[in-house]
C-alpha positions as CSV (number, residue, x, y, z in Angstrom):
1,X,0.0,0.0,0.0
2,X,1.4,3.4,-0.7
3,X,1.0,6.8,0.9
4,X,-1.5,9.2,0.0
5,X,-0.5,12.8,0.5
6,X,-2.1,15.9,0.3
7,X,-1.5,19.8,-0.1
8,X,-4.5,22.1,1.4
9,X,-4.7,25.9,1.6
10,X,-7.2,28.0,3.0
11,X,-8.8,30.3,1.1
12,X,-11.3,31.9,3.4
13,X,-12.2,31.5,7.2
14,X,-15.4,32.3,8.8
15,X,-15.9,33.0,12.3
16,X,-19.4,31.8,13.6
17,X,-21.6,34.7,14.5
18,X,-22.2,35.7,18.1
19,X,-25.8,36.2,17.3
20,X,-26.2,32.7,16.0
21,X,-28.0,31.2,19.2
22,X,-27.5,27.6,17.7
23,X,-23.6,27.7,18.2
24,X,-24.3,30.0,21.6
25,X,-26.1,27.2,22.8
26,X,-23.5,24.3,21.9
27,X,-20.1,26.8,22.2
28,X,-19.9,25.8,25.6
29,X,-20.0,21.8,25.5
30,X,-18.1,21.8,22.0
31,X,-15.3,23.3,24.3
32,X,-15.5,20.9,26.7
33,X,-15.5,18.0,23.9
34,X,-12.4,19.1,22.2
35,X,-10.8,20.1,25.8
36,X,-11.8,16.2,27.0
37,X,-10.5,14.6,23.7
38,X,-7.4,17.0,23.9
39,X,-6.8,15.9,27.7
40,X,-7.2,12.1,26.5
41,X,-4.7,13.0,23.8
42,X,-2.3,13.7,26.2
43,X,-2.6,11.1,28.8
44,X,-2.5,8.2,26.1
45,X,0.9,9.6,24.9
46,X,2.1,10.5,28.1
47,X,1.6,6.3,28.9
48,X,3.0,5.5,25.8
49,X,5.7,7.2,26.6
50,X,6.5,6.2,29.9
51,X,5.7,2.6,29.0
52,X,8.2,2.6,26.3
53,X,10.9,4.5,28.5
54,X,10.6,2.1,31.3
55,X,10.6,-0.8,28.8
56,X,14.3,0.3,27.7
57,X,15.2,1.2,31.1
58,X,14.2,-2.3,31.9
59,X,11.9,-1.7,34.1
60,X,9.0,-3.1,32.9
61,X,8.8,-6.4,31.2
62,X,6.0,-7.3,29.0
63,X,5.1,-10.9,28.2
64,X,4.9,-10.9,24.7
65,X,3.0,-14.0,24.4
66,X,0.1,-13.7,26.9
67,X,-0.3,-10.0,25.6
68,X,-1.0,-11.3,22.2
69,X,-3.3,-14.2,23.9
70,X,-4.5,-11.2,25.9
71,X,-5.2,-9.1,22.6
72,X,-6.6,-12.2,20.9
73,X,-9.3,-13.0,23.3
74,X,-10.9,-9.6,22.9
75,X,-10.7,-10.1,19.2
C-alpha cells in the first residue's frame, strides 16, 4: 500500500456569528468535547511514553505472548 498525500490551503475563514444562538447554545459543551478529547490525547501519549521508556530502562517487562493471547481474546 502506498501513501497518499495531500497539499491544502485556506482560502477563506469564517468565524461563527455571536448572534447565531445555535452555536451559543452548543459553544460551551463543543469546548469541553475538544478540551476532554485534547486531555485524553495527552494522557494516552504520556503512557505511551513512559511505558516505552521504562521498557528500555528495563523496568518493565511485557510478556509478549500472553499479551498477544490477551489481545486475541478480545478479538
Amino acid at each position: 500500500m502506498g501513501a497518499s498525500q495531500a497539499v491544502l490551503q485556506i482560502l477563506e475563514r469564517q468565524e461563527p456569528s455571536a448572534s447565531d444562538a445555535e452555536f451559543a447554545k452548543q459553544r460551551d459543551q463543543l469546548r469541553e468535547r475538544l478540551a476532554s478529547q485534547k486531555r485524553q490525547e495527552v494522557l494516552t501519549l504520556f503512557v505511551t511514553d513512559l511505558n516505552t521508556r521504562l521498557e528500555k530502562e528495563g523496568k518493565v517487562k511485557i510478556n509478549k505472548t500472553e499479551m498477544d493471547n490477551l489481545t486475541k481474546s478480545r478479538s
